[in-house]
N, C-alpha and C positions, 0 to 999 in steps of 0.2 A: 295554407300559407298564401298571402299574397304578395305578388312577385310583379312588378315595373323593369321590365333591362330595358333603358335607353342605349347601353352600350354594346346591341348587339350590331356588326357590320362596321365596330369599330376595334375588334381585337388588335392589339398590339399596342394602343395607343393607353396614358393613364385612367386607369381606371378609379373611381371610389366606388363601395358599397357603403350605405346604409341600413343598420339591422334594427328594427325594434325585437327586443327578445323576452321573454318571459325571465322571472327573477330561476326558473329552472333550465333557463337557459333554448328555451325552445323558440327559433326563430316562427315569428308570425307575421311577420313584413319586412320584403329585402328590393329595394332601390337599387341599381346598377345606372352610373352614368361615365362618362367622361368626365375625368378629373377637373377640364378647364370648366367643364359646365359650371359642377357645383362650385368650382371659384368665382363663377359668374354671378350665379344664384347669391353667396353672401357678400361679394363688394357692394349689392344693391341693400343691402344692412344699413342702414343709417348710423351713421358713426357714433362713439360715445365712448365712455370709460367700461373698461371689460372686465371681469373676475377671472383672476389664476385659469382656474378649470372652465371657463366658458370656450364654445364654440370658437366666436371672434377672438380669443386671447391668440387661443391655436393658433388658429387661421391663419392672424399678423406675424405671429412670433416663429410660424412655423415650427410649432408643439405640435402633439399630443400626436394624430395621426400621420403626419406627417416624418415625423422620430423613426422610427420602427417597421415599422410595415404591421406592428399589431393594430386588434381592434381594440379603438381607444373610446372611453366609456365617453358618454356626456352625460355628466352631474347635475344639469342645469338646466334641464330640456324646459320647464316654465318660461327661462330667461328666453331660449332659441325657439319657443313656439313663437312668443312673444315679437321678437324680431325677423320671422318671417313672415307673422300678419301684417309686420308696419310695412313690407316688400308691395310698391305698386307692382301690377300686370306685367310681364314680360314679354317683352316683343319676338322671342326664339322659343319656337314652340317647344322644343324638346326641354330648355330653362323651364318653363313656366310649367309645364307636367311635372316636372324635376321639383320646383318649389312645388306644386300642390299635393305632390306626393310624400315631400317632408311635412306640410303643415299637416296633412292625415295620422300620417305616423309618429309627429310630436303628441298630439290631442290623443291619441290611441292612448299613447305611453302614459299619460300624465293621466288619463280615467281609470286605467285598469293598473297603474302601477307598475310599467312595466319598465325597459330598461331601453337606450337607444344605444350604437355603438358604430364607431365611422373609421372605416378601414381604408386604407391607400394602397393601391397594388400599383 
């Protein structure tokens, strides 16, 4: 399994995980960051019209991962690969690991068929 914690030496503070997982549910890449990061990482999304189940629908409306504290699937990882490549460079090293970590794990998901799933603790 591969494993990125940006959030370690930040316990206490919001956390997200990102899982890509097998459709048998076996984690094979897990992202740990600061919750502000990854809201940093998708304000830099290029605005637009979002679907129900996208990433950005969540994100604005404050769904999906944010609801519950479960891990909340994304249906649409094509859509969120997609709007992480239009993401110029980031100037915050830890954001810009954080994004190139996602954009590996989108492209995982979408060749091997696998599942992605974004948790809020």
């Amino acid at each position: 399994m591969k494993n990125i914690d940006l959030y370690k030496g930040y316990e206490g503070y919001g956390e997200i995980v990102v899982e890509e997982k097998t459709l048998d549910g076996i984690v094979l890449f897990e992202l740990r960051m600061l919750h502000f990061r990854f809201d940093e990482i998708l304000s830099n999304i290029p605005l637009g019209e979002y679907h129900p189940e996208s990433v950005m629908f969540s994100y604005f409306y404050l769904e999906g991962w944010h609801e519950d504290h479960q891990p909340w699937e994304c249906k649409r990882i094509p859509e969120f690969y997609d709007q992480l490549k239009a993401i110029a460079p980031l100037s915050n090293v830890e954001e810009q690991t954080g994004l190139e970590a996602l954009i590996e794990m989108s492209c995982s998901a979408i060749e091997k068929g696998n599942k992605l799933f974004i948790t809020q603790d």
